[in-house]
ZALO-852632 format. One record per atom (N, C-alpha, C): residue in three letters; x, y, z. Coordinates in steps of 0.001 Angstrom, whole numbers, plus 500000, padded with zeros to 6 digits. Layout:
ALAXYZ;...
***
This chain:
UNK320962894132834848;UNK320471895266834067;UNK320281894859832619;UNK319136895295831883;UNK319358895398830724;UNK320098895852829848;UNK320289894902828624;UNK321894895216827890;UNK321397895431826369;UNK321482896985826308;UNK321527897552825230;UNK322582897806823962;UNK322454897857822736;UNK322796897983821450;UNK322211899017820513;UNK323238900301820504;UNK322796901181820067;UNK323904901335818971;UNK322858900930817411;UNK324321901291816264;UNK324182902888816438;UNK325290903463815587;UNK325682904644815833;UNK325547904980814207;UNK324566906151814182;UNK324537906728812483;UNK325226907050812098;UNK326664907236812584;UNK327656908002812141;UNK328966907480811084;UNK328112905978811549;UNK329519904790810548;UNK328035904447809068;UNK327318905416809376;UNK326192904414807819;UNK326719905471806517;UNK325992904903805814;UNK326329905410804142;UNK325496906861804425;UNK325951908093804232;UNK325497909565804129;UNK325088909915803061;UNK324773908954802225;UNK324195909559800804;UNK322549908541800834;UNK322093908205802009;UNK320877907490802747;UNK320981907200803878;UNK321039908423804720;UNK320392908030805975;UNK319468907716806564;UNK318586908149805966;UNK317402907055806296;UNK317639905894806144;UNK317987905598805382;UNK317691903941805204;UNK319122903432806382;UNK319727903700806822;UNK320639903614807460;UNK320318903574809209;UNK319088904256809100;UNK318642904164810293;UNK317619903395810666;UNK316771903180809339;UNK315991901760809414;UNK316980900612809877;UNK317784900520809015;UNK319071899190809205;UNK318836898900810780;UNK319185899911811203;UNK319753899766813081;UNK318830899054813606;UNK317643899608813240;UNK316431899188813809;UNK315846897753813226;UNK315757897513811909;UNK315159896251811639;UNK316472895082812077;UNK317547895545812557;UNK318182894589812901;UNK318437894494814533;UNK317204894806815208;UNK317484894731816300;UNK318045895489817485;UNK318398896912816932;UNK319053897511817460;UNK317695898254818836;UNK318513898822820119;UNK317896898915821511;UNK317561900382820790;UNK318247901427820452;UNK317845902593819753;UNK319277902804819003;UNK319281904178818622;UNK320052904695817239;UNK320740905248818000;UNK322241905962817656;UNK322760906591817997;UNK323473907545817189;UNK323110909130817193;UNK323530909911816627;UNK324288911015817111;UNK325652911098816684;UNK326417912093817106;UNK326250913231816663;UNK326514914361817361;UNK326672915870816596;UNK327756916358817033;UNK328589916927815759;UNK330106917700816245;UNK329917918715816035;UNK330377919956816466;UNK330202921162816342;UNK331589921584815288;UNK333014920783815395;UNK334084921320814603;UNK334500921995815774;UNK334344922710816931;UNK334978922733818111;UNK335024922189818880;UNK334531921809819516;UNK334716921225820564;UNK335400919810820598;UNK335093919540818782;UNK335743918225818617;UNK336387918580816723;UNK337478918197816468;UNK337844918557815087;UNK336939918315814110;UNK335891917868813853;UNK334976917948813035;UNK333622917957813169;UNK332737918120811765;UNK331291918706811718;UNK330740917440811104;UNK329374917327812264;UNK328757916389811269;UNK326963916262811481;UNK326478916169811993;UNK324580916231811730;UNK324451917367812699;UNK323085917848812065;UNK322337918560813269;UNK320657918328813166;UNK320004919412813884;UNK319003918799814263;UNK317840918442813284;UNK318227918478811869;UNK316893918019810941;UNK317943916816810899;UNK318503916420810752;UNK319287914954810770;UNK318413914186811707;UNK318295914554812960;UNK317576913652814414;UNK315973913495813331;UNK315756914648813396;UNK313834914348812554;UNK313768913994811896;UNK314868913525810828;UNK315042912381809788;UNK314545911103810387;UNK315592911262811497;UNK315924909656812208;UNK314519909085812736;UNK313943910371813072;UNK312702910506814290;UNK311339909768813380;UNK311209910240812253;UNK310281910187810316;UNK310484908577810258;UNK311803908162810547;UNK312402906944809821;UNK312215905527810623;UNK312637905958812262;UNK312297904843812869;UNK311715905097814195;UNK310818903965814680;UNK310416903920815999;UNK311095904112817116;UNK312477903227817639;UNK312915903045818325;UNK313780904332818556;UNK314241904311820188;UNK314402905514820789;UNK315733906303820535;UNK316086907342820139;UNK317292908425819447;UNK317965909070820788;UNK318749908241820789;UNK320194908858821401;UNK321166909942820804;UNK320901911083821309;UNK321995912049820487;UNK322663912502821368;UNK324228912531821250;UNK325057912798821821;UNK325922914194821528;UNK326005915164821956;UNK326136916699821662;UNK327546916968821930;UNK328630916663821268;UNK329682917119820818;UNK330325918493821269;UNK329188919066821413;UNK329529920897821186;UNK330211921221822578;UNK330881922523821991;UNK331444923333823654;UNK329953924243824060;UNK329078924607823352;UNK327815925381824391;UNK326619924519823804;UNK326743923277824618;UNK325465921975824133;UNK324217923088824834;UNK324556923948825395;UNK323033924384826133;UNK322214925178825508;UNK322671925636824388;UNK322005926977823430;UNK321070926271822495;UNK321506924489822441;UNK320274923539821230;UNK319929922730821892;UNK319848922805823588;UNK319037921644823960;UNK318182921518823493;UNK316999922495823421;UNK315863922823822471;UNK315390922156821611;UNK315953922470820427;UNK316425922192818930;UNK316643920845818744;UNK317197920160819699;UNK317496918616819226;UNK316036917976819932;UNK315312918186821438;UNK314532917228821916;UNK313433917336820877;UNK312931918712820229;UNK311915919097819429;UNK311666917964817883;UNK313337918092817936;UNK313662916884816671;UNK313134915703816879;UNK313231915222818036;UNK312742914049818156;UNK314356913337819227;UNK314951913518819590;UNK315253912842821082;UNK314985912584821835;UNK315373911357822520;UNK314698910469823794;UNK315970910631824741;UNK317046910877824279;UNK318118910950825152;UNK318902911894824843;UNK319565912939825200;UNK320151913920825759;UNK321927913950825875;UNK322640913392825628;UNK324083913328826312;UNK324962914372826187;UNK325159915450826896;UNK326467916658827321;UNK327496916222827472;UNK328464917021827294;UNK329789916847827818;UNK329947917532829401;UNK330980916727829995;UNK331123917356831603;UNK332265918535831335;UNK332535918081829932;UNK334341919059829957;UNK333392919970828882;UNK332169920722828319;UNK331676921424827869;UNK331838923022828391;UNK331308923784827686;UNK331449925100828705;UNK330138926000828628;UNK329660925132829910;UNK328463925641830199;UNK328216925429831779;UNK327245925714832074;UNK326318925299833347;UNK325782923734833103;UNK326446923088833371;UNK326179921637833136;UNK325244921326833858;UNK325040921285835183;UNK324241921143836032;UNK322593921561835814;UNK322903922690835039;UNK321540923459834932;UNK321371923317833377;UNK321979922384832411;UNK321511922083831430;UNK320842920559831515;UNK321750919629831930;UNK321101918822832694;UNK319767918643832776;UNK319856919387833692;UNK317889919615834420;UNK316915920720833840;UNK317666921142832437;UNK316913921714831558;UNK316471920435830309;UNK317364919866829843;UNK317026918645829159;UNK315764917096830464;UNK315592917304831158;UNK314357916879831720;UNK313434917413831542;UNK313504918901831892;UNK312101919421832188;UNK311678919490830434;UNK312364919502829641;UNK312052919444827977;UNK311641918332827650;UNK311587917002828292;UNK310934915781828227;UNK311941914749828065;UNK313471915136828158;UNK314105913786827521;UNK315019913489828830;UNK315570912148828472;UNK316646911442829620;UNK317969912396829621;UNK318330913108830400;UNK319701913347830576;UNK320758912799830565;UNK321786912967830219;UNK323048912114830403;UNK324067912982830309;UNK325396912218831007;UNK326626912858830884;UNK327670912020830436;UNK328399912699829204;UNK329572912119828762;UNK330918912662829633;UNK331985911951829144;UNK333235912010829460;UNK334477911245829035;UNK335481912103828614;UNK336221911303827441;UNK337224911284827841;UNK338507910031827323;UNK339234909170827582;UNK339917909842828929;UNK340275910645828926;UNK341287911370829944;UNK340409911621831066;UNK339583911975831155;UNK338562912303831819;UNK338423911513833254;UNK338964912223834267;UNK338699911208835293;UNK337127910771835946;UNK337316909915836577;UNK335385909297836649;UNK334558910288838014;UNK335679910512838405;UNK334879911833839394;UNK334705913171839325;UNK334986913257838148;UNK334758914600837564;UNK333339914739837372;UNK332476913175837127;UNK331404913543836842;UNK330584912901837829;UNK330827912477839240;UNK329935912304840530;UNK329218912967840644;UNK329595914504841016;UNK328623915274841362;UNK327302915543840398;UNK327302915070839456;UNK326070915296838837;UNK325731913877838374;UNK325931912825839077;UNK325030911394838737;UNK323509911744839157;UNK323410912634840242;UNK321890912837840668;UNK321152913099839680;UNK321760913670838956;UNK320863914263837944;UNK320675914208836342;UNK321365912539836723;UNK321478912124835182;UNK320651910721835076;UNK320342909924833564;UNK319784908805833805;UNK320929908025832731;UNK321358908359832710;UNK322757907421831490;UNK323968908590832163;UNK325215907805831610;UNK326444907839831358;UNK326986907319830615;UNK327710908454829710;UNK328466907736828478;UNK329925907867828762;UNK330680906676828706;UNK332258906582828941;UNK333064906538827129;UNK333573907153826714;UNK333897907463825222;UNK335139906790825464;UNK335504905588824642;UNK336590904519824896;UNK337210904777823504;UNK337019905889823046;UNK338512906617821831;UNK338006908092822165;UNK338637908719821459;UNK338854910218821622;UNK337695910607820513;UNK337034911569820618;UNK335793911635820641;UNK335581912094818852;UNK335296912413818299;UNK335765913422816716;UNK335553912214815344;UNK335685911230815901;UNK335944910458814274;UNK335767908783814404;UNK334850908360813697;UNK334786907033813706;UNK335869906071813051;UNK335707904432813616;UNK336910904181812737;UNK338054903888814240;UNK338141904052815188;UNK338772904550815962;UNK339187903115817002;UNK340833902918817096;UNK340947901592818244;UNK340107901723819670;UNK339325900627820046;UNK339289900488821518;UNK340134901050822484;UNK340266901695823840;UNK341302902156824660;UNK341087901516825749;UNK341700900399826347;UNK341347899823827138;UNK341966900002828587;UNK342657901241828716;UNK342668902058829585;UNK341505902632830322;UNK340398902966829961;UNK339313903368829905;UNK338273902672831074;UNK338649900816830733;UNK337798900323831465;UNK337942900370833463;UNK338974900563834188;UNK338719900907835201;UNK337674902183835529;UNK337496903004834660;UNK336767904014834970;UNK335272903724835063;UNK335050902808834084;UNK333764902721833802;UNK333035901891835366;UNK334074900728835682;UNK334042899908837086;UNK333661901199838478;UNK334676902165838112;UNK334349903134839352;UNK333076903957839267;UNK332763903996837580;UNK331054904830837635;UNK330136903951838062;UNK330351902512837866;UNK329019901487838403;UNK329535901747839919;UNK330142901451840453;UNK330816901117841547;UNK330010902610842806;UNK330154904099842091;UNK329418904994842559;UNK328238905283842516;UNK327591904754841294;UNK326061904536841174;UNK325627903692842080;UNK326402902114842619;UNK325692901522843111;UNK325398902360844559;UNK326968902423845011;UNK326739903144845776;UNK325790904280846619;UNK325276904890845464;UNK324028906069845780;UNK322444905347845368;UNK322643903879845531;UNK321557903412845082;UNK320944903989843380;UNK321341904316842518;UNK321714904246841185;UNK321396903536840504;UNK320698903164839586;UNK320497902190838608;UNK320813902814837453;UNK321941903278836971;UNK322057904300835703;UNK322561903329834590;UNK322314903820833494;UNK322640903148832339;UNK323999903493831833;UNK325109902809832325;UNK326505902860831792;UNK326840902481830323;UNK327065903150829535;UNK327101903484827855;UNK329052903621827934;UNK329022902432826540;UNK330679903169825863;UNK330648903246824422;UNK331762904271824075;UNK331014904352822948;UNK333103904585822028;UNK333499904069820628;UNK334446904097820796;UNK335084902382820250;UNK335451901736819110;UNK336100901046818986;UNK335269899640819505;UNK333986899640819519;UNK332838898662820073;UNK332834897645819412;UNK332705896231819552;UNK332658894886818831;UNK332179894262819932;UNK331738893174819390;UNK331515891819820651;UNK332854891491821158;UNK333915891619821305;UNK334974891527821723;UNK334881892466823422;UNK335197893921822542;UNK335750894738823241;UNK334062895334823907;UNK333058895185823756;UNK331549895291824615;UNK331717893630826053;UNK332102892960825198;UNK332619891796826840;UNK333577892686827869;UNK334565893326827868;UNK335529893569828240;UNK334955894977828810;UNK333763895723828849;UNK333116896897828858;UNK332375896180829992;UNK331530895071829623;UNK330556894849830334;UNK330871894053831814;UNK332066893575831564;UNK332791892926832835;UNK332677893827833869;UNK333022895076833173;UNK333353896330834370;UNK332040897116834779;UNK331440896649833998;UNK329906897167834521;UNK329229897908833461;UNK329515898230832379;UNK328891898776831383;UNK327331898058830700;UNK326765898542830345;UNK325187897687829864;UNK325074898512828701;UNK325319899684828069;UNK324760899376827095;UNK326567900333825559;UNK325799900183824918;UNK327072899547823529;UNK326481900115822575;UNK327369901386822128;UNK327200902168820677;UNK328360902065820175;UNK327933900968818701;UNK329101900568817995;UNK328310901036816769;UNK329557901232815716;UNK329308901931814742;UNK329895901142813437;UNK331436901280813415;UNK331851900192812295;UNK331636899235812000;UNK331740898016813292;UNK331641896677813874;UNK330422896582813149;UNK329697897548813016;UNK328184896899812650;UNK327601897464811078;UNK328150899010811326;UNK327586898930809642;UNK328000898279808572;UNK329804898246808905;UNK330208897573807748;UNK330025895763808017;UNK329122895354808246;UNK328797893752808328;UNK327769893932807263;UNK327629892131807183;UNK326601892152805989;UNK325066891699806496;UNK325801891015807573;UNK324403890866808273;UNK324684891627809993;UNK324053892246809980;UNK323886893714811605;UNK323284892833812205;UNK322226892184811876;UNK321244891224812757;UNK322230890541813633;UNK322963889710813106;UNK323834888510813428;UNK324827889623814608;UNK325662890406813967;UNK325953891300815110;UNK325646892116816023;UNK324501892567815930;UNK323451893112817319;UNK323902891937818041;UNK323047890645817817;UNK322579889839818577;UNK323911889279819124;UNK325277888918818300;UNK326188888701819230;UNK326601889402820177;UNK326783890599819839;UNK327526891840820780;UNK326513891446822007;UNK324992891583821769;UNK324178891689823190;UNK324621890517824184;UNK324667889458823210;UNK325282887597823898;UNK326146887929824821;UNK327192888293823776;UNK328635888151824463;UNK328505889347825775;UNK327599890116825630;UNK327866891531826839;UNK326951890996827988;UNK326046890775827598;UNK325288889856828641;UNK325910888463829806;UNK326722887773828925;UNK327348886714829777;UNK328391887030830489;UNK328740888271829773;UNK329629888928830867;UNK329908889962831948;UNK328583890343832010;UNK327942891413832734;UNK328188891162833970;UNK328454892430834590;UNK329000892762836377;UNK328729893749836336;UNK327233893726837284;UNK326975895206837614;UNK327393895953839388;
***
């Protein structure tokens, strides 16, 4: 599978995001990754959807936004309009997951489902049909900055392990304490693609770290 590198806007300088999201991109990055917290669902607040049409204004490559919120279904809307290519819910959200899901398709973008540290991996089977990513959150979800949990990685082994199973080709995402280190140790278990945030903004050269993280995840890839 192809092995993606998605920096995460959430570790760049907030007094230029734009230019922060160029960064991702002129250094190689597979697309951007932007979180949204609602302050419930996760202890804090942070972009919404003129943030994504910033991102959308700023760079080519494809916007991953990942929806934080306890009712992600009331802005599916609001964010694909912004300019998203990808979609990611929570399974522990409180909504009709199923039928937000397959409301974020018929709006034009990739669906996906998150699920965080505690989160067991079959909580979210029943709706692989109807997803094209999975995100496995390898820290607790709210705040960048955050250790690797390497507890985490059997789970991610059992989401490839059920995808393959259903004939699946889904894009296994972690997101959470990411380096070329701890993206080897992701990708062993079957993970392909890698939203790191610190590891990469605070470097001086991102180039040099895209391209390792992809190295090192690539040679170690088990799908």
């Amino acid at each position: 599978m192809r092995i993606l590198v998605l920096p995460s806007l959430l570790a760049a300088d907030f007094g230029n995001l734009a230019e922060g999201a160029r960064r991702a991109e002129d250094s190689g990055g597979d697309a951007l990754h932007v979180d949204i917290m609602d302050g419930h669902f996760v202890p804090n607040l942070s972009m919404g959807p003129d943030v994504v049409a910033m991102a959308r204004a700023a760079v080519s490559i494809p916007l991953s936004v990942h929806l934080m919120m306890t009712n992600p279904h009331e802005y599916l809307t609001s964010f694909i309009e912004a300019g998203a290519n990808s979609l990611l819910i929570h399974i522990e959200a409180e909504c009709d997951v199923p039928a937000a899901l397959g409301r974020i398709r018929e709006l034009g973008a990739r669906p996906g489902i998150t699920l965080n540290p505690e989160t067991p991996a079959e909580m979210v089977f029943g709706v692989l049909e109807r997803v094209d990513e999975v995100l496995c959150m390898t820290v607790h979800p709210g705040y960048g900055g955050q250790a690797f949990m390497p507890e985490v990685l059997p789970k991610i082994r059992a989401l490839r392990a059920r995808a393959a199973a259903k004939g699946r080709h889904l894009d296994i995402l972690v997101d959470g304490g990411i380096d070329a280190d701890t993206a080897a140790q992701c990708a062993a278990h079957g993970a392909n693609a890698f939203v790191a945030g610190t590891s990469l903004y605070r470097s001086s050269d991102m180039a040099a770290r895209v391209a390792e993280l992809r190295a090192r995840a690539a040679a170690a890839f088990r799908g």
